[in-house]
N, C-alpha and C positions, 0 to 999 in steps of 0.2 A: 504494500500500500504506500503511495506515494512517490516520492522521486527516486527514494534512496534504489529503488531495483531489487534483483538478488544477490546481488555480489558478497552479500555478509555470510549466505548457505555457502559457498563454494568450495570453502575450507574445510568443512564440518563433512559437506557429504563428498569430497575425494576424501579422508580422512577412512567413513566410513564405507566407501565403495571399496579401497583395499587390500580390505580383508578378504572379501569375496573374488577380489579381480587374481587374472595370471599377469603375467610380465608383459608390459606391452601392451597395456589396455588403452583405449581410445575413451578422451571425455568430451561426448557432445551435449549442446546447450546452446541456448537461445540468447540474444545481444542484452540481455539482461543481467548475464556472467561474467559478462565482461568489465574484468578490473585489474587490479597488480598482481594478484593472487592467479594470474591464467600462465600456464606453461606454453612453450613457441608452438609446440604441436598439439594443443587443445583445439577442437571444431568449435570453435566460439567465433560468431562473429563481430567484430568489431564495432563499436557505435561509432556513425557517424556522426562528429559533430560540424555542422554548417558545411555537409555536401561532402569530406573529406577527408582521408585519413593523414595523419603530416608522420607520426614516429615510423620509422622503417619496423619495427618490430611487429606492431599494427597491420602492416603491410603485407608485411610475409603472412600473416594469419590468413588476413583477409581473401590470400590468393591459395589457400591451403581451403578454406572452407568452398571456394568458388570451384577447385579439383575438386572435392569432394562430394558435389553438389551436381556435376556433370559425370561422375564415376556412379552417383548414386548411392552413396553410403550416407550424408548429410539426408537425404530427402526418407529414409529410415526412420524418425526421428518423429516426422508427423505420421504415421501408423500409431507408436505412443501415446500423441497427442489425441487421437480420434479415439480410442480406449480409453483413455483418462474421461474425456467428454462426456462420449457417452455412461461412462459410470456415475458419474458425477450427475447426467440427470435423470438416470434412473433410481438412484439411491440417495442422491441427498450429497451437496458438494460439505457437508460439514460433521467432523465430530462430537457427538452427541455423551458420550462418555465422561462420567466425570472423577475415576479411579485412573491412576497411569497407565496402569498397568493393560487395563479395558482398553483407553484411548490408542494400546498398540496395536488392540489382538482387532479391534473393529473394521481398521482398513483391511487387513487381510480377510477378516469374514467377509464385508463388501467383494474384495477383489474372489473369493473363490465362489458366492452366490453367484457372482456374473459369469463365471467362469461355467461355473454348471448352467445358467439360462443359455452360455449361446452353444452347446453342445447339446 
């Protein structure tokens, strides 16, 4: 909410992606991630501000996400997004939980009731 974006998750969740990743894993994300915290080979696309990107480092992304984009591994990304969607308004974009512990097990029940509706 706001201007600040996401760039404040970015940390938190490579952090915990990690654990589960092998060597060599790929982070992609929306120009919302985009902050200090992004690595050269992160699919993050760059914000533009006022039309243009000025840091070379910026650059190089920017032309890493646009290969990406044409190879078709970027455009992967909205498939995600279209399952998050549609979840969210079949089931309610909010949790309703008010134990922690509830508030973790609920998205997972949401995500496997959808899971058994589309099969």
């Amino acid at each position: 909410m706001g201007r600040d974006g996401d760039s404040h998750f970015l940390k938190p969740l490579r952090q915990g992606a990690a654990q589960y990743a092998q060597s060599g894993w790929l982070l992609l994300a929306d120009a919302g991630f985009d902050c200090i915290h992004t690595h050269p080979d992160d699919l993050i696309p760059p914000i533009r501000r006022h039309g243009k990107i000025v840091a070379p480092e910026r650059k190089a992304r920017a032309d890493l996400v646009a290969q990406a984009r044409l190879e078709g591994v970027y455009g992967q990304r909205w498939i995600c997004e279209t399952v998050h969607s549609v979840m969210k308004r079949r089931s309610g974009d909010s949790v309703r939980s008010r134990k922690r512990s509830l508030q973790r097990r609920e998205p997972v029940l949401k995500g496997l009731v959808y899971n058994l509706h589309v099969w």
